[in-house]
Every structure is written in structure tokens, then in C-alpha cells.
N, C-alpha and C positions, 0 to 999 in steps of 0.2 A: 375106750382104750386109745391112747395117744400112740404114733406108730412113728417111728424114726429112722431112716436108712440110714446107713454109715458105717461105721467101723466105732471099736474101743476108741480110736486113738483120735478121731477126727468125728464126730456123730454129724457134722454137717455136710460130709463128706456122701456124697453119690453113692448107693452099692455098686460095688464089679461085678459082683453075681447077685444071682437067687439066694434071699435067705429063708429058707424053709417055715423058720416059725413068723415070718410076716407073710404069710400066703392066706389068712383063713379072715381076711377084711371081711367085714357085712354089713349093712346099713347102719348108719346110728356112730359107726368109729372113725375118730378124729386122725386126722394126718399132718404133722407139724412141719411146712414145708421151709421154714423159715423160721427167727425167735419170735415173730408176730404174726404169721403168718400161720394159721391154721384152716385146714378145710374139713368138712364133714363128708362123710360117704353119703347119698341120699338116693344115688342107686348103683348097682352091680348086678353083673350078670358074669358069671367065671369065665376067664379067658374068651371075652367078648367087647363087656362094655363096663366101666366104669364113670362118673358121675360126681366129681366134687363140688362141695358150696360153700362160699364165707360171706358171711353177712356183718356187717359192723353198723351199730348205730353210732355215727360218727359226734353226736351232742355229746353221746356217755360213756363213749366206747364201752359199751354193752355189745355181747354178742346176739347177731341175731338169727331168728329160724326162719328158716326155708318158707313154710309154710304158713308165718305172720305176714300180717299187713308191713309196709315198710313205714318207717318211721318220718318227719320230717324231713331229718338228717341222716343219709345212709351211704355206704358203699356196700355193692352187692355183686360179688362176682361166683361164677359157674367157670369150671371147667371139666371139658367132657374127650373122655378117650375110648374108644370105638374101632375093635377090628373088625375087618369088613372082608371075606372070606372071596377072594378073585377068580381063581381057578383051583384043580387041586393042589399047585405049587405053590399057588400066591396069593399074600392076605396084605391085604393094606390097612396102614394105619392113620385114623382121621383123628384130627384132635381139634377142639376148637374151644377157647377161652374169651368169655364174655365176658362184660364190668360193665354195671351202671349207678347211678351216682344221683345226686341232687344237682339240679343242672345249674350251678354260680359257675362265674367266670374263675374264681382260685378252684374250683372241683374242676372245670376242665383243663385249667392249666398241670394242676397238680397231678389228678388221677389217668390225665387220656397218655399225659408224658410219662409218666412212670409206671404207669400202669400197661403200658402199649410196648414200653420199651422195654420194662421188667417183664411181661409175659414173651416175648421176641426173646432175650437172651436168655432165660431159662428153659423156655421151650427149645431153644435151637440146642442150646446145651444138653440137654434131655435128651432128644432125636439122635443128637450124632453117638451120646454112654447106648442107646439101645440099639442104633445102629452096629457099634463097635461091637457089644456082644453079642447081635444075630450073627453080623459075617465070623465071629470068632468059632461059634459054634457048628457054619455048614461045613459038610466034609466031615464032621466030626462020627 
């Protein structure tokens, strides 16, 4: 199942809220975080830990799996989000996005710059829509 946040009016657009019928992810379902840009669920644990993968054979652009050998030609990125439960008030939130690659001089030009930069702006982007909706909620 391919999963989209957003609205009618913009689907690339962030949710502001919880949407209720995207809450039931489970291993196996695709997340389109981008028009090219898809990852796989490859583990979860409910309001814990989530676990995305995209694999691309970069000869065929063939997608690839988690659990195959990596091809000649690949880009293979994870990224993982992980609450971490502090005290009874306070949970922290660890996130950490990997990529690796076929190591040529245009894959590291290409993937560590756009890849470093793209995961930095979208991640920071990310943090501050979930930040905005934790602090909107306390008090509440």
C-alpha cells in the first residue's frame, strides 16, 4: 500500500494533523516521500520505532530489496525513527538517516551532496511540523 500525507489540495504537502486512516503502517507498506522517492516499511514497533529502506539499482533503476545482495551499481539508503522514553514526562526523539552507494568519484560527488543536504533539509523540516504539533497540543 502506497501512503501519502497531505491534503486534497496539495498531497505534497506535510499533514497538520494525525490522519486517522494512515495509522495502521506494517512491514511490507511503501511510503512516497517524494515523486521518486519511495521507502519501504522493513520494521515497526507502534509508537516506538519505525524503520524505512530504498534501495535503487542504480544500472536499471530497478528497485531493490532489503534483503538481496546489492548489485554492482546501487544507492541504498535506511532511515530510522526511534522514541526513546526519558522519564515519565519525557521521550526523546532519535532519528538517523544512512546512504550508501557505489564508491566513484560522481557517486560521491552526487549522492554525499544531495543526499547529505536533502536528508539535513527535510529532516530539519520534519522536526520543527512535529515539533509545532507537540507544543500545539501540550495544555491541551
Amino acid at each position: 500500500m502506497l501512503r501519502v500525507a497531505g491534503s486534497v489540495d496539495d498531497p505534497r504537502a506535510s499533514a497538520r494533523r494525525v490522519i486517522p486512516e494512515l495509522q495502521d503502517l506494517k512491514t511490507g507498506d511503501s511510503i512516497k516521500i517524494a515523486s521518486q522517492l519511495v521507502f519501504e516499511v522493513v520494521a515497526i514497533e507502534p509508537q516506538r520505532l519505525i524503520t524505512l529502506y530504498g534501495g535503487l539499482d542504480t544500472n536499471t533503476g530497478g528497485k531493490l530489496e532489503p534483503t538481496n545482495p546489492l548489485p554492482e551499481q546501487y544507492l541504498s539508503t535506511s532511515w530510522v525513527w526511534l522514541l526513546e522514553e526519558v522519564d515519565g514526562k519525557s521521550t526523546r526523539l532519535l532519528v538517523n538517516f544512512r546512504q550508501d552507494y557505489n564508491p566513484t568519484l560522481l557517486n560521491r560527488l552526487v549522492y554525499r551532496i544531495s543526499g547529505e543536504l536533502g536528508a539535513f533539509l527535510m529532516e530539519r523540516r520534519t522536526l520543527l511540523g512535529i515539533k509545532q504539533r507537540v507544543e500545539s497540543r501540550v495544555g491541551q
